[in-house]
ZAVEX-933942 format. One record per residue (C-alpha): z, x, y. Coordinates in nm, 3 decimals, decimal comma. Layout:
BEGIN
<site <Z; X; Y>>
...
//
This chain:
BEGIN
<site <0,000; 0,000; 0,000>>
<site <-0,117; 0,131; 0,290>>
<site <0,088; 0,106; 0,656>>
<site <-0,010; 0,182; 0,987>>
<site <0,247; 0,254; 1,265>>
<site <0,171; 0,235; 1,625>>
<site <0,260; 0,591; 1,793>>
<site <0,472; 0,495; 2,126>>
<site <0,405; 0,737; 2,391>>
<site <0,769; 0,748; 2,611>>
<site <0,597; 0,807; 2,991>>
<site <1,009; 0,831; 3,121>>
<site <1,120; 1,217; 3,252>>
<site <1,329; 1,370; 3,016>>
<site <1,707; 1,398; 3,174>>
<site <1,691; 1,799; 3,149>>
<site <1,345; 1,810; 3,407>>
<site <1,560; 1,607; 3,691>>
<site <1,829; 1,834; 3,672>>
<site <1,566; 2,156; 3,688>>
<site <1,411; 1,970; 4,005>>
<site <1,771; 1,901; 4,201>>
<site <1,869; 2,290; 4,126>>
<site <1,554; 2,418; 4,280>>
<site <1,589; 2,195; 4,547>>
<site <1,965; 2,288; 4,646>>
<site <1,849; 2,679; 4,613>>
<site <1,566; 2,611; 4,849>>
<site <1,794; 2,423; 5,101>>
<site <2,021; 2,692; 5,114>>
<site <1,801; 3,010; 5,179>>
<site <1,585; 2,839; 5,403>>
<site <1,562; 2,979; 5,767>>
<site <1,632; 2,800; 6,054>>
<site <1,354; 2,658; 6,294>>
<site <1,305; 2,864; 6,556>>
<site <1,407; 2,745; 6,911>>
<site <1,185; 2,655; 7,134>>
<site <1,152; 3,021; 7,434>>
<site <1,197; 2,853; 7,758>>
<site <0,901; 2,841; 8,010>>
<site <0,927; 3,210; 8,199>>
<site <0,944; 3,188; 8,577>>
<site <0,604; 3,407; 8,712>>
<site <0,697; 3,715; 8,863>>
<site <0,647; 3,774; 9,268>>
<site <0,621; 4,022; 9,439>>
<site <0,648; 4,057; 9,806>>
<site <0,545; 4,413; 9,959>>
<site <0,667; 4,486; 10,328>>
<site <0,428; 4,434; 10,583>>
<site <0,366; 4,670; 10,830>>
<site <0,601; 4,683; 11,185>>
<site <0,333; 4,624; 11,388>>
<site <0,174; 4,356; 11,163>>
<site <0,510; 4,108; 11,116>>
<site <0,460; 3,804; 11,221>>
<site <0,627; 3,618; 11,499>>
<site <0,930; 3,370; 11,353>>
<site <0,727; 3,075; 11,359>>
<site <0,481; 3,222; 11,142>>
<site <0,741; 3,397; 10,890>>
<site <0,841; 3,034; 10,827>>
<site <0,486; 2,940; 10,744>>
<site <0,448; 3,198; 10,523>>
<site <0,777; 3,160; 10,337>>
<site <0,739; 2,783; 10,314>>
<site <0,395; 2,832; 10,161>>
<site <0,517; 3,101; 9,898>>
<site <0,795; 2,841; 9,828>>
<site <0,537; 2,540; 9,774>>
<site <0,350; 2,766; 9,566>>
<site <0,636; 2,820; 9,343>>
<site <0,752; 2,464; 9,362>>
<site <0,557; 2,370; 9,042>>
<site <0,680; 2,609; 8,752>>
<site <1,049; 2,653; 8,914>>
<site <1,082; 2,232; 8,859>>
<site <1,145; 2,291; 8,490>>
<site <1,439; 2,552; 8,578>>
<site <1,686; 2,406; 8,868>>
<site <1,857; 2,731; 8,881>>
<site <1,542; 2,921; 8,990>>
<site <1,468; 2,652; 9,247>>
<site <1,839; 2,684; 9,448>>
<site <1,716; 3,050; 9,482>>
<site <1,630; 3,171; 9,860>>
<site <1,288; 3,240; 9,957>>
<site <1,178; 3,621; 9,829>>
<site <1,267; 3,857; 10,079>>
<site <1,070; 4,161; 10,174>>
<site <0,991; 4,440; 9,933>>
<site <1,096; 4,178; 9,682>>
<site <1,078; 4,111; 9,275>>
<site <1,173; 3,712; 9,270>>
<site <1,420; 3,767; 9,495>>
<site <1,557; 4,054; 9,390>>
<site <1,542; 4,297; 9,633>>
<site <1,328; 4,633; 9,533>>
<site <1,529; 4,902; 9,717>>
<site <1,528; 5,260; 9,695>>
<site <1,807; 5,432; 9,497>>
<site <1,891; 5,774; 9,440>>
<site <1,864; 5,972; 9,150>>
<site <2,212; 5,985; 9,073>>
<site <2,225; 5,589; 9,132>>
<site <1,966; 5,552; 8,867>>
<site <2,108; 5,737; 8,616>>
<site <2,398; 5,571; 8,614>>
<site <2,278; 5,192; 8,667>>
<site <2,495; 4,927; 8,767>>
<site <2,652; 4,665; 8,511>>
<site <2,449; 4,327; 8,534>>
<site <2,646; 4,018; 8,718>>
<site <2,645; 3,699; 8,489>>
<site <2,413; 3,533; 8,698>>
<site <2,141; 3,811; 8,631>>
<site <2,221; 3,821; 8,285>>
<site <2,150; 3,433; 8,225>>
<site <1,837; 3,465; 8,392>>
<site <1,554; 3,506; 8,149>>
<site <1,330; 3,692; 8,343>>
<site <1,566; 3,959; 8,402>>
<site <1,408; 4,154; 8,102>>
<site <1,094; 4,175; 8,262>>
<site <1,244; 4,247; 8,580>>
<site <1,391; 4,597; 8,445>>
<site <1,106; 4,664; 8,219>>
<site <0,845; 4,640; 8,549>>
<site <1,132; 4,863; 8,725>>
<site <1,095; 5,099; 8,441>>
<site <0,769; 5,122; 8,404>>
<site <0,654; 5,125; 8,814>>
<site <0,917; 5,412; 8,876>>
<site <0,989; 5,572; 8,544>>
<site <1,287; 5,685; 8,583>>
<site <1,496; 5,349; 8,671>>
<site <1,398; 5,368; 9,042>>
<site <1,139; 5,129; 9,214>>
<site <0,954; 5,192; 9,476>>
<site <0,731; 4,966; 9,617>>
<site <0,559; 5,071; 9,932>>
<site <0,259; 4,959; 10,165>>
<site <0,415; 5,073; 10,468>>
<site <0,593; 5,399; 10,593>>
<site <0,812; 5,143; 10,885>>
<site <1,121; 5,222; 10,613>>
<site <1,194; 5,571; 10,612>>
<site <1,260; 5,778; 10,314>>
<site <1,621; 5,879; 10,320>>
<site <1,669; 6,192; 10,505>>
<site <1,749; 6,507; 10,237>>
<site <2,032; 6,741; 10,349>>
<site <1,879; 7,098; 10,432>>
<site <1,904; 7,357; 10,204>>
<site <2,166; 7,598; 10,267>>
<site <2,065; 7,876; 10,456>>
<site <2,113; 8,213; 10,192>>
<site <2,440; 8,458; 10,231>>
<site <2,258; 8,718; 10,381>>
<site <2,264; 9,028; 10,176>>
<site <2,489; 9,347; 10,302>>
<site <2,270; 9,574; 10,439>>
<site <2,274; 9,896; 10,255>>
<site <2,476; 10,191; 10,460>>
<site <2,235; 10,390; 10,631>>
<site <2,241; 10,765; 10,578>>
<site <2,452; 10,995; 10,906>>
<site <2,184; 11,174; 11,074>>
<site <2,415; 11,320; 11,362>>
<site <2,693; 11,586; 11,256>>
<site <3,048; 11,493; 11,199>>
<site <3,285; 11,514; 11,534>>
<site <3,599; 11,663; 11,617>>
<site <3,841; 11,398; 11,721>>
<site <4,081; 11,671; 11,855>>
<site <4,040; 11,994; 12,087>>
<site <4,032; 12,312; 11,845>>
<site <3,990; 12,683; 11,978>>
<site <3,869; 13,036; 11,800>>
<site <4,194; 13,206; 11,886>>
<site <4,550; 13,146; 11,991>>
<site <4,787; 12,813; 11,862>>
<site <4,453; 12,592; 11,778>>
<site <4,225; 12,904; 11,633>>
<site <4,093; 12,861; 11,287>>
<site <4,478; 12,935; 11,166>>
<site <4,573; 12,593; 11,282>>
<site <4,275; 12,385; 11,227>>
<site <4,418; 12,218; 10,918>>
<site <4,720; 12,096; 11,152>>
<site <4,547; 11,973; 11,437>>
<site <4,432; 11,649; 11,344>>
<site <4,452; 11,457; 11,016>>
<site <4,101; 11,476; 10,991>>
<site <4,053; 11,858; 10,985>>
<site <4,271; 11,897; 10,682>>
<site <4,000; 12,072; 10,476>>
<site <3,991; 12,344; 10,701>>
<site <4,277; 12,414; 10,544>>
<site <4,291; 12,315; 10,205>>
<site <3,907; 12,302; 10,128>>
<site <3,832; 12,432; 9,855>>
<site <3,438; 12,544; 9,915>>
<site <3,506; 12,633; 10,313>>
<site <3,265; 12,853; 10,498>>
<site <3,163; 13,136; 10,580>>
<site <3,156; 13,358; 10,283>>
<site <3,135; 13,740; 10,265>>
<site <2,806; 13,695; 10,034>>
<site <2,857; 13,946; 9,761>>
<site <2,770; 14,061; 9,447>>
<site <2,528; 13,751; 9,412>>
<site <2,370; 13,664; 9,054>>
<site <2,003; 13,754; 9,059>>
<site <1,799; 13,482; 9,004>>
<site <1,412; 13,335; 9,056>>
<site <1,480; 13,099; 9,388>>
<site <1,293; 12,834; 9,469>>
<site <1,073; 12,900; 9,799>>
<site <1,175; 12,795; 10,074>>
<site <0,922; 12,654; 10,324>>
<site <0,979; 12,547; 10,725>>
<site <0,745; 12,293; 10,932>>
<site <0,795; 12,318; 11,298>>
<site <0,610; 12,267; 11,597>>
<site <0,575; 12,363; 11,961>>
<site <0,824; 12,135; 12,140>>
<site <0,996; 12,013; 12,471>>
<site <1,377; 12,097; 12,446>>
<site <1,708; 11,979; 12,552>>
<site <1,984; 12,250; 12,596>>
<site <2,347; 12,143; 12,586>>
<site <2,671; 12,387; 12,676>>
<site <2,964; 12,270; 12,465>>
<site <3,203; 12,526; 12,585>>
<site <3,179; 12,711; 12,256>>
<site <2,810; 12,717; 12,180>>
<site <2,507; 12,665; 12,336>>
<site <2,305; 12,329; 12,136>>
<site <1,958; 12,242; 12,114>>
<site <1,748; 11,939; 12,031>>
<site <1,412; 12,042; 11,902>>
<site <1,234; 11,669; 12,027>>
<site <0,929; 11,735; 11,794>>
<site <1,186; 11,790; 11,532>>
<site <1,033; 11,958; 11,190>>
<site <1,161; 12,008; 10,856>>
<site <1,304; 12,220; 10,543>>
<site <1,170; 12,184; 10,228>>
<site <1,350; 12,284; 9,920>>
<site <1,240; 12,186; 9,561>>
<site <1,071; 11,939; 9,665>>
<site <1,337; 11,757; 9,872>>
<site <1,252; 11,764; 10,265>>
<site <1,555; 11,765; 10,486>>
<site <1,438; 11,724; 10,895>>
<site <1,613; 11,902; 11,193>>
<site <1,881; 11,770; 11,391>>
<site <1,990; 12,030; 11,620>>
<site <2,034; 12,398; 11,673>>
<site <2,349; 12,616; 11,745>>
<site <2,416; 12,971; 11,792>>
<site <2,733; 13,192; 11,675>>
<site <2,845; 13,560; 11,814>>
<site <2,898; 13,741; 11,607>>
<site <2,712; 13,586; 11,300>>
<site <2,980; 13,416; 11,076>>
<site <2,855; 13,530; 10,755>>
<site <2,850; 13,852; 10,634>>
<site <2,636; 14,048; 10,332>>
<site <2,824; 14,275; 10,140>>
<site <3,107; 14,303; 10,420>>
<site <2,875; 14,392; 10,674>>
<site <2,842; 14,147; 11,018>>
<site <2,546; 14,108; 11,249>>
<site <2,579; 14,060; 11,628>>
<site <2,422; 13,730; 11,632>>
<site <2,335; 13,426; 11,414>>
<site <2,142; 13,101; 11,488>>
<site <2,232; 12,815; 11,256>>
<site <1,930; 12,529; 11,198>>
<site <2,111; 12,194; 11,105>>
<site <1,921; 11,965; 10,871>>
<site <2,016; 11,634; 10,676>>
<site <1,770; 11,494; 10,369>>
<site <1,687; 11,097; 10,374>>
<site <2,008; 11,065; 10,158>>
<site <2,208; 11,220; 10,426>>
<site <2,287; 11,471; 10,275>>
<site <2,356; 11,841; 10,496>>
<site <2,201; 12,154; 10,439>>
<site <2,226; 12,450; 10,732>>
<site <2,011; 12,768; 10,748>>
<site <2,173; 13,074; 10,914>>
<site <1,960; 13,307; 11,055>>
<site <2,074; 13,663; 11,141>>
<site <1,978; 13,828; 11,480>>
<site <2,035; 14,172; 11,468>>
<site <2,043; 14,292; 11,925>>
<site <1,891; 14,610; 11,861>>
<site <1,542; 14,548; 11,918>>
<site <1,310; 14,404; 12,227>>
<site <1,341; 14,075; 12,347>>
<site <1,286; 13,752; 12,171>>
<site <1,092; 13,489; 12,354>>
<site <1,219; 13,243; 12,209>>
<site <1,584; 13,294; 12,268>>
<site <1,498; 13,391; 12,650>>
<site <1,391; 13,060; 12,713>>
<site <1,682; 12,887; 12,582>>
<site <1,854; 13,155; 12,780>>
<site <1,649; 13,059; 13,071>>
<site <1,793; 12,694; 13,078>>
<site <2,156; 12,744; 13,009>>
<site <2,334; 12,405; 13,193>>
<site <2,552; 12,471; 13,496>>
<site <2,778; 12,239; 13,389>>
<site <2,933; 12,156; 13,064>>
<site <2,861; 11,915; 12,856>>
<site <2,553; 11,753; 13,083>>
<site <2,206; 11,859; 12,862>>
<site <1,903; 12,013; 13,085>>
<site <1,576; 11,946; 12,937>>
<site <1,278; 12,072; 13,123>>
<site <1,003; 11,882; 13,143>>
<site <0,739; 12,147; 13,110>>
<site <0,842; 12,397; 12,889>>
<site <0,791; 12,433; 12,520>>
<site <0,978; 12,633; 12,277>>
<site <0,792; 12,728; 11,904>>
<site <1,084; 12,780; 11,654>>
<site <0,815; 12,900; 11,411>>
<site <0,754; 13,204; 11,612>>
<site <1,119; 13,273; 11,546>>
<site <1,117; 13,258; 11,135>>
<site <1,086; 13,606; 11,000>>
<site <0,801; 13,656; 10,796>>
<site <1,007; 13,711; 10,471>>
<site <1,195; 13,399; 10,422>>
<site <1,395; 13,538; 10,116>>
<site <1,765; 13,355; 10,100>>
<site <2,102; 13,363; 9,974>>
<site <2,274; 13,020; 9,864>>
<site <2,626; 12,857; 9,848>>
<site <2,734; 12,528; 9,910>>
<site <2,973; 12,514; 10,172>>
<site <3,131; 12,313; 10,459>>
<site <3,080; 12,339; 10,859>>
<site <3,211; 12,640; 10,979>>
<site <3,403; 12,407; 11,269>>
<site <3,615; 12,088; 11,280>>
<site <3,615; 11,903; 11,087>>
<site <3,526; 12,140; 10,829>>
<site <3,321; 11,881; 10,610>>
<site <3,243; 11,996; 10,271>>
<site <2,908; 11,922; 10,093>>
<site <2,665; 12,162; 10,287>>
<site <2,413; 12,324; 10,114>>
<site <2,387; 12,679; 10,284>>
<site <2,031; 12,940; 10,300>>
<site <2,096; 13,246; 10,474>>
<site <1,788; 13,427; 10,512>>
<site <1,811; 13,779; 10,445>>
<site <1,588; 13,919; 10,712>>
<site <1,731; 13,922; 11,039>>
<site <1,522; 13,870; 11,352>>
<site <1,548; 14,128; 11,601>>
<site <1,651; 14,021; 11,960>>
<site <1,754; 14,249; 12,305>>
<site <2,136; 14,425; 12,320>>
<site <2,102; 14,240; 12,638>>
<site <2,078; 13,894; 12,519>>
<site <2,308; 13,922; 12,285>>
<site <2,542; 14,080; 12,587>>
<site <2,461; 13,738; 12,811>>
<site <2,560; 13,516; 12,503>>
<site <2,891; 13,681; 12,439>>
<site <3,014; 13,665; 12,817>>
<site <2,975; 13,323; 12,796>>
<site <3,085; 13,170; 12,498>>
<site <3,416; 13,311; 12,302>>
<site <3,345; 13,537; 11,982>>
<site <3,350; 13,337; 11,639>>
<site <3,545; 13,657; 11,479>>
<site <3,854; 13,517; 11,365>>
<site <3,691; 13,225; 11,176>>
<site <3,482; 13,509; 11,029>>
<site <3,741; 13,690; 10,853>>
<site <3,854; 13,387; 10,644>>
<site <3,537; 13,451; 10,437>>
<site <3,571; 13,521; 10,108>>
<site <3,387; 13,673; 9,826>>
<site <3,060; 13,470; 9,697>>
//
């Protein structure tokens, strides 16, 4: 027997499928984002240059033109009431806000934002405008020069540098009267004046018997002088010249220029003990100022010396007042002797103060000159003797 059965389809969702679809609907409901809020309408930026001084219109036209640039704005402020209370832009102007120059060390350090400003939506694009016009936080906005840039502070004027000292090119003085002989001769130099103490207690004082010198290759020594007008001073102990041309000494290569002349009777120095009747002394510094003297020996036993006659020609009348004729040369070159061999110490000034440091040549030719000249010079002028016999071996 043979039975057929109708298959029933069930259509109905199965109980496990509803409770799949409410699962996937609570996990969607959950991680779902929120809808994004509506950005409010952004007020359009203004801005209002400066117009030049001579260009600014009269009051009744500034109205005008700030009613018009308010009725132009009326529109898009309607939709914010806060941005419609606000006053009409003022000049050099962002909305308002007014564009002003700052200094650097304003915009570096910006101010905090009032509440007001930071409510205001379009105070983003505000800074970034600021930002990007001036780059460095400050705006300037210019189409005038009627505002004046703030006036910079001048520049300190430079300490001025201490001028270097400049090298002595006179000789030292004596601050106090000295003699050659009696209670201020060359005995008492050292306790005359504070200043003189080397005289006494130097320890490379001149003059110097020069003897038994070391025998050695010396440089050459060369002079430049020539003809010149004179001056010719009496200092009560010496007769002094100034050579106005001037001329120089050159030793090793280091050039030391004249500064004045002086004469000494009998000659200071002496070579192996023995004294000459006269000695001239040329006085030189280098550009350091550094002193070097040449003695030269004048021995009175020959004619007479034309150069010494004309110095002897001009003595003053009167101490310490210089005579310098105005048309007669003297040519100290005629004077050198031809051999200009030397002997060489260093040494000091053979008068107050006694100042150490001299570099000494004393040429060992003498220069002949008349007995009689010599005879004029020591009538005159006291003998240098009893510094003389404080020299000491070389």
């Amino acid at each position: 027997m043979i039975v057929l059965r109708r298959r029933l389809v069930d259509h109905t969702v199965p109980m496990r499928g509803l409770l799949a679809l409410a699962l996937l609907a609570l996990v969607s409901t959950a991680f779902a984002a929120d809808p994004p809020a509506p950005l409010p309408k952004a007020e359009p930026i203004q801005i209002t240059p400066i117009a030049p001084a001579a260009a600014q219109p009269a009051n009744g036209q500034a109205a005008a033109a700030a009613k018009g640039a308010s009725a132009a704005s009326a529109q898009p402020a309607a939709a914010h009431p806060a941005a419609a209370a606000k006053a009409a832009p003022v000049p050099m102007s962002i909305n308002g806000v007014a564009a002003v120059r700052t200094s650097q060390a304003q915009a570096a350090a910006p101010a905090a934002p009032s509440a007001a400003a930071s409510n205001d939506p379009n105070e983003a694009v505000r800074q970034a405008l600021r930002e990007r016009m001036a780059g460095s936080g400050e705006l300037v906005i210019r189409s005038t020069d009627s505002v004046p840039a703030p006036a910079s502070k001048p520049a300190p004027a430079p300490a001025p540098k201490a001028a270097a000292p400049k090298p002595s090119t006179g000789r030292p003085v004596a601050v106090a009267p000295w003699d050659y002989d009696g209670d201020r001769g060359p005995q008492a130099w050292g306790k005359l004046h504070t200043s003189y103490a080397l005289c006494e207690k130097g320890r490379f004082q001149s003059p110097i018997d020069v003897r038994d010198g070391v025998g050695v290759d010396l440089p050459p020594i060369s002079f430049e002088f020539k003809p010149s007008l004179f001056k010719v001073l009496d200092t009560g102990k010496t007769l002094e010249v100034t050579y106005n041309a001037g001329g120089t000494m050159t030793v090793l290569g280091n050039v030391h220029r004249l500064s004045h002349i002086e004469f000494r009777h009998p000659a200071e120095e002496r070579i192996n003990g023995k004294t000459h009747g006269m000695s001239m002394q040329l006085h030189f510094r280098d550009a350091q100022g550094r002193m070097a003297a040449v003695s030269i020996l004048l021995n009175p036993t020959g004619k007479e010396n034309a150069f010494i006659q004309t110095v002897w020609n001009h003595i003053p009348l009167v101490r310490n007042e210089p005579i310098a004729p105005p048309d007669v040369m003297l040519d100290l070159a005629k004077l050198l002797p031809r051999d200009l061999a030397y002997y060489t110490y260093m040494g000091s000034l053979t008068t107050p103060p006694c100042t150490e440091g001299v570099a000494w040549y004393v040429l060992k030719n003498p220069v002949d000159i008349a007995s009689e000249q010599a005879a004029i010079f020591g009538r005159l002028y006291p003998p240098t003797f009893g510094r003389s016999r404080r020299a000491t071996a070389a």
